[in-house]
C-alpha positions in Angstrom: -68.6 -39.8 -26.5 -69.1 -42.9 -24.1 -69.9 -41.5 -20.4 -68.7 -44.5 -17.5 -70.2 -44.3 -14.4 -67.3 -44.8 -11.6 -67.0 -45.2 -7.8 -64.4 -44.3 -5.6 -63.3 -46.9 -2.9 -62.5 -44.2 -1.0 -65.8 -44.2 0.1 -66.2 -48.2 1.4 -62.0 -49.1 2.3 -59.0 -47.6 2.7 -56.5 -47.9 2.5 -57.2 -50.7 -0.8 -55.7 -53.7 -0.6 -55.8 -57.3 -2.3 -58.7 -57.8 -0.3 -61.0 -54.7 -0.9 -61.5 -56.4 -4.1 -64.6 -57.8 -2.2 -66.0 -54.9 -3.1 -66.5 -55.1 -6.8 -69.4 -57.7 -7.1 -71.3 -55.3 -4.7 -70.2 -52.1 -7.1 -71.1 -54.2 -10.7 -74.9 -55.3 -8.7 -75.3 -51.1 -8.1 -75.1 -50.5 -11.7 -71.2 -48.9 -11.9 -69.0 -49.1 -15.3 -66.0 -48.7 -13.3 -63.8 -48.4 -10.1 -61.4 -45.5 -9.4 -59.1 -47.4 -7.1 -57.3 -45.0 -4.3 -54.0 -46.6 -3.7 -52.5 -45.3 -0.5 -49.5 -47.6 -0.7 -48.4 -49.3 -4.1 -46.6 -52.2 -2.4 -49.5 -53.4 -0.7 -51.6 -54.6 -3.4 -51.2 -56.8 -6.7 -52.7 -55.2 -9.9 -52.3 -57.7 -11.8 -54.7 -59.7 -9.1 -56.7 -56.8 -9.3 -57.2 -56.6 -12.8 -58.1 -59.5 -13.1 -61.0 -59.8 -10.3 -62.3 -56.6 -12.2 -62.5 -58.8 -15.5 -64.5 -61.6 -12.9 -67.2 -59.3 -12.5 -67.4 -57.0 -15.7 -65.8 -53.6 -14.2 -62.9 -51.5 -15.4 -60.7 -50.0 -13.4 -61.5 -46.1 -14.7 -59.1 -44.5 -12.9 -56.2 -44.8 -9.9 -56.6 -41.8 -7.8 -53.4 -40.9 -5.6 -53.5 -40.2 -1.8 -50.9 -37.0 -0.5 -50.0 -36.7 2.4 -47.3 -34.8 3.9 -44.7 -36.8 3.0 -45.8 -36.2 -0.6 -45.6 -32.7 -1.6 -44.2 -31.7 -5.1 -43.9 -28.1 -3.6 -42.7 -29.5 0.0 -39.1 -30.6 1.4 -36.5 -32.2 -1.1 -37.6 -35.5 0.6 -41.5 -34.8 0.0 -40.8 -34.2 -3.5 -38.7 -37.4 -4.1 -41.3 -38.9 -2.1 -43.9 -37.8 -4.3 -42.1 -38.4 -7.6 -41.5 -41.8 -7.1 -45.1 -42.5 -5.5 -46.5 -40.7 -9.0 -44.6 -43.2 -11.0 -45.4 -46.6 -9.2 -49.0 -45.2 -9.6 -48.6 -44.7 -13.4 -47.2 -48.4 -13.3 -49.9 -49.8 -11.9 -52.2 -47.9 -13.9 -50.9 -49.6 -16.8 -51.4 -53.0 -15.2 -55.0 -52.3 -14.5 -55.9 -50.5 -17.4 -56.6 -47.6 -16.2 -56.3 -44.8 -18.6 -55.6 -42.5 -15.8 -53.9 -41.3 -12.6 -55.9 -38.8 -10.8 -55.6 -36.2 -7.5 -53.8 -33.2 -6.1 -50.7 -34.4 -7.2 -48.6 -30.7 -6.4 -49.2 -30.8 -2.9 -49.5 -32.7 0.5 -53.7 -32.3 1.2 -54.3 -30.1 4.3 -51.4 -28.0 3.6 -53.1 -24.4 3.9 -52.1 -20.8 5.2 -51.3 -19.2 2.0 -48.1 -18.1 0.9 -46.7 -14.7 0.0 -46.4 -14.1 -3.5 -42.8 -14.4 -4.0 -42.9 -17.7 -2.5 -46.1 -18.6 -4.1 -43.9 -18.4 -7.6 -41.1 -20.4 -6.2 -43.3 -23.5 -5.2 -44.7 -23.3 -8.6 -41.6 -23.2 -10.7 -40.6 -26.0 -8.2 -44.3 -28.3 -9.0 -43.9 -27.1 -12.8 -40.2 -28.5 -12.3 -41.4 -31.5 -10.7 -44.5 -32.3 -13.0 -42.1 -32.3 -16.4 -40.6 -35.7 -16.0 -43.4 -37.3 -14.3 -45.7 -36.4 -17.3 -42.8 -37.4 -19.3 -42.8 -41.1 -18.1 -46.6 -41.1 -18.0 -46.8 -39.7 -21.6 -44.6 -42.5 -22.3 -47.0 -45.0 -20.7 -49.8 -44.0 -22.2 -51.2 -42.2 -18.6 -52.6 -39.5 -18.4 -52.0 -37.6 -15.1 -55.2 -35.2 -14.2 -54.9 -32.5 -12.1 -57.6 -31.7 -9.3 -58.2 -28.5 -8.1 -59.0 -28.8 -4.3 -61.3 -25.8 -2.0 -59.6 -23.4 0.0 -60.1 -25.5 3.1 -57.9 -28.2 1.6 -54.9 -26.6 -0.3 -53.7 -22.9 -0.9 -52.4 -23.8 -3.8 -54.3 -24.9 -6.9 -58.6 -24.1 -6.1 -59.9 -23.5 -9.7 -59.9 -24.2 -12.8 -57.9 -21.0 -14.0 -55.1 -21.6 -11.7 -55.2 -25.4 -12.9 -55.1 -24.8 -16.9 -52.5 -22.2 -16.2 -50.4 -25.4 -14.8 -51.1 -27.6 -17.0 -49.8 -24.9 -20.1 -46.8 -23.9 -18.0 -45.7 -27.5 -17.9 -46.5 -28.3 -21.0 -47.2 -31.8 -21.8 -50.2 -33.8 -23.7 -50.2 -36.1 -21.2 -51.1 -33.8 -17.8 -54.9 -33.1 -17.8 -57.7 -31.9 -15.7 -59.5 -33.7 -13.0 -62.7 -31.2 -12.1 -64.4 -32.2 -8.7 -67.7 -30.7 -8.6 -68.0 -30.9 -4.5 -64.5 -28.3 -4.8 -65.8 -26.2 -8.0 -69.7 -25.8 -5.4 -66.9 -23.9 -3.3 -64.4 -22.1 -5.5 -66.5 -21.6 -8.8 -68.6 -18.9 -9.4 -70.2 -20.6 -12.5 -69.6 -24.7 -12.6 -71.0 -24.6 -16.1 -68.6 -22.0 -17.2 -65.5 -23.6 -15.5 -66.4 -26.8 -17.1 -66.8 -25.4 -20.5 -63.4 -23.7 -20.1 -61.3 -26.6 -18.8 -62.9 -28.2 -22.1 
């Protein structure tokens, strides 16, 4: 078991572009394996480019972490969810252009969208993400991607907030290649054991 230690350019630019690649000298001299590159929009940067400014200075690009807003909902308006759908799969294409093994986030829902549901609807927007989820994993299965899953706190979606709820997607979909993303700032929140969770999702 190799362990990479990543950072998200989340914290330092966004939304990435060609140029944020500035960045990676600075990341390599702080002593990171890797860079989990937030793409906000796919047409505004060149993987390719980027991959191969990662190579310059010795980093890998560990994972591409997805950004959902509310025009990307897999549980949201028939436009949100095409909207979503083909976001996930320009992700998954640059994923395999910068070697990233992974595409990462809250990929069900828009972030921020809160209030709770009642239960009967609660069921529909799952069988709708579960719906949703099956040929996106398909394509990513396909190109060798997996897509995590990351539970979010309460305070940032009503829909998926621990680990229970996230396994319980990922076997109702039902594909090798959709996985769990575990965010340890969200399980401090929703968790009542972190240790436990982890174990579980393991």
């Amino acid at each position: 078991l190799i362990m990479k230690f990543g950072i998200n350019t989340f914290l330092f630019t966004f939304p990435f572009t060609n140029d944020s690649a500035k960045w990676f000298k600075t990341f390599k001299k702080w002593g990171f394996d890797g860079v989990e590159i937030a793409i906000d929009d796919p047409t505004t940067i060149d993987p390719a480019y980027l991959r191969q400014e990662l190579d310059k200075v010795g980093l890998s690009c560990i994972s591409v972490c997805g950004a959902f807003g509310p025009d990307r909902d897999l549980r949201g308006t028939p436009e949100a969810q095409a909207n979503s759908a083909k976001y996930l799969t320009a992700l998954i294409d640059q994923a395999v252009i910068l070697g990233a093994p992974v595409v990462a986030g809250p990929v069900y829902s828009a972030v921020g969208r809160i209030g709770g549901a009642e239960p009967d609807e609660y069921k529909k927007q799952w069988a709708t993400v579960v719906k949703n989820l099956k040929p996106i994993c398909k394509y990513a299965q396909k190109k060798g991607i997996a897509l995590c899953v990351e539970p979010l706190n309460r305070f940032e979606t009503d829909f998926i907030n621990t680990v229970d709820q996230v396994l319980k997607l990922v076997k109702d979909v039902g594909s090798p290649a959709l996985k769990v993303h575990l965010d340890t700032f969200h399980m401090n929140i929703e968790e009542k054991c972190q240790a436990e969770a982890i174990k579980k999702a393991g």
